[in-house]
Steps between C-alpha positions, in 0.01 A plus 500: 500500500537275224229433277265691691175608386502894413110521523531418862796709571470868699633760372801457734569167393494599140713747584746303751525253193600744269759693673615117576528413097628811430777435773602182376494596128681836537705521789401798760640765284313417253194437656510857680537661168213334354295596827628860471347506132126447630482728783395856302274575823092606481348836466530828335852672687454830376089524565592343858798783540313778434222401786785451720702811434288752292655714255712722720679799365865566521493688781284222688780270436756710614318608830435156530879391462596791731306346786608159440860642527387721777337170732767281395784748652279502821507123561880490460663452796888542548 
């Protein structure tokens, strides 16, 4: 893609380019470290958690860690 004309590029080209250049420029290792610096993820984690899970107590938890234990040993088989 030589001398190609960003404005008309997708997204994926743009991309595909990119990750090509960066490639070429610094090796893979050093691409996939630059990569790694960029991808922080979306969203609020710990607003998102506490939909998910609640706020449980700590004797939620352990009931809940009992049972895990409890189903787990029942799907073993010897």
């Amino acid at each position: 893609m030589k001398n190609a004309d960003i404005r008309l590029m997708t997204l994926v080209q743009i991309r595909k380019l990119g990750i090509e250049i960066l490639n070429q420029h610094l090796g893979i290792a050093g691409m996939i470290r630059f990569l790694q610096q960029g991808e922080t993820g979306w969203g609020d984690y710990t607003k998102d958690r506490e939909k998910w899970l609640g706020n449980p107590d700590l004797k939620e938890l352990f009931d809940a860690v009992k049972k895990s234990e409890t189903d787990n040993a029942a799907n073993i088989n010897y």
